[in-house]
N, C-alpha and C positions, 0 to 999 in steps of 0.2 A: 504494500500500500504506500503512495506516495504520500509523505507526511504535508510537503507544501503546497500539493495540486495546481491549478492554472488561477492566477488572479483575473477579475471578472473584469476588473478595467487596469490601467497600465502597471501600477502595484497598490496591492491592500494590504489593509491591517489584517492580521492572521493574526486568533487568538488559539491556543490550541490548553486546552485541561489534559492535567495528568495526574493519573494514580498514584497515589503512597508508593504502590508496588512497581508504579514506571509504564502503565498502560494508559496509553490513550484514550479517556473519555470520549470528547467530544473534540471537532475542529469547525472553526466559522473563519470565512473573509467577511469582513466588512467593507465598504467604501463604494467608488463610484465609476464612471468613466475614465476620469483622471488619477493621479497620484496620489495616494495616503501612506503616510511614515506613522510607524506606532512608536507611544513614548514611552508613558506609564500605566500602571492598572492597579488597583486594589480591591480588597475585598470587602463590600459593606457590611453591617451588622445583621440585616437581614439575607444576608447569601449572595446576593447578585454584584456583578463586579462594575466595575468603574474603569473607563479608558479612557485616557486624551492623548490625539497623536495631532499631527498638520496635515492637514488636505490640500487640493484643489481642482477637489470634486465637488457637483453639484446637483446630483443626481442619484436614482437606487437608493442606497442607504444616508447619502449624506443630501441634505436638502440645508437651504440658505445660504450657500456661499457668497462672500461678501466681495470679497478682492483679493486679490494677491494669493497667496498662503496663507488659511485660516487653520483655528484650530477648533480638533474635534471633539467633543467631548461626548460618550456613548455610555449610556446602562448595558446592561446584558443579563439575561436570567443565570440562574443556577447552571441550565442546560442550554445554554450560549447563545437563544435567540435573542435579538434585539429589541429592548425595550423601551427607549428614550436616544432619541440622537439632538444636539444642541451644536449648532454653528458660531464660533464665538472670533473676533476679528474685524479688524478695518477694513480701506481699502490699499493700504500697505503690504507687506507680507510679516505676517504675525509666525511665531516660532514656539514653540512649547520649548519650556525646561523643565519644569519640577511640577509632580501635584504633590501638594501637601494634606495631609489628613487631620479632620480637629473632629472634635464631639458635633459641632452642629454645623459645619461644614466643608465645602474642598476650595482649600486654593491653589490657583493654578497660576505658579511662575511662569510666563512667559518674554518675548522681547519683541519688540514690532522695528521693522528695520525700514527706515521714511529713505535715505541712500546707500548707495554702497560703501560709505564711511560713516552714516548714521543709523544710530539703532536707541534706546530706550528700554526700561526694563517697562512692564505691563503686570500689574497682578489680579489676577480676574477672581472672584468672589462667589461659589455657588451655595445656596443653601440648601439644608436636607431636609428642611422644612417644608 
């Protein structure tokens, strides 16, 4: 079995679960036509996982693309179907760094790059609320 299969548009996010024992749950692409780079992921309290990567896609799975390189931020159940997708970005090219995890919500480090000598950190704010 191929573990990475064919990406649905030019590369996606591949999340793939594994077993205690090293066995293969489940595997999902995400993303869209275009380009998705996966960052971070965590595990929420209620089981379902948390992704942010950058896109610029805007289609399938990723809807509101804004400009440039956005980023993505995904739910996903237990058993890896998609549950929430959130488009977050200017019209610059926005970049993920870090999600951060707190009791009542995620921050997500990232840097928006206005030229190719300029850039600025961004920290975007979700709640679990």
């Amino acid at each position: 079995d191929d573990v990475w299969g064919e990406p649905d548009g030019k590369e996606d996010f591949l999340v793939i679960k594994i077993s205690k024992n090293g066995k293969i749950e489940w595997k999902r692409r995400f993303g869209g036509s275009e380009s998705e780079f996966s960052g971070d992921i965590y595990t929420a309290k209620d089981g379902t996982y948390w992704m942010v990567g950058t896109t610029l896609s805007s289609d399938k799975d990723i809807k509101g693309h804004i400009g440039g390189f956005d980023l993505a931020l995904l739910r996903i159940s237990k058993d890896g179907m998609l549950l929430e997708e959130k488009t977050i970005g200017t019209m610059n090219d926005d970049f993920y760094l870090k999600i951060i995890k707190n009791k009542d919500c995620l921050i997500i480090a990232s840097y928006n790059q206005i030229s190719k000598y300029i850039s600025y950190p961004v920290i975007f704010i979700v709640s679990n609320k």
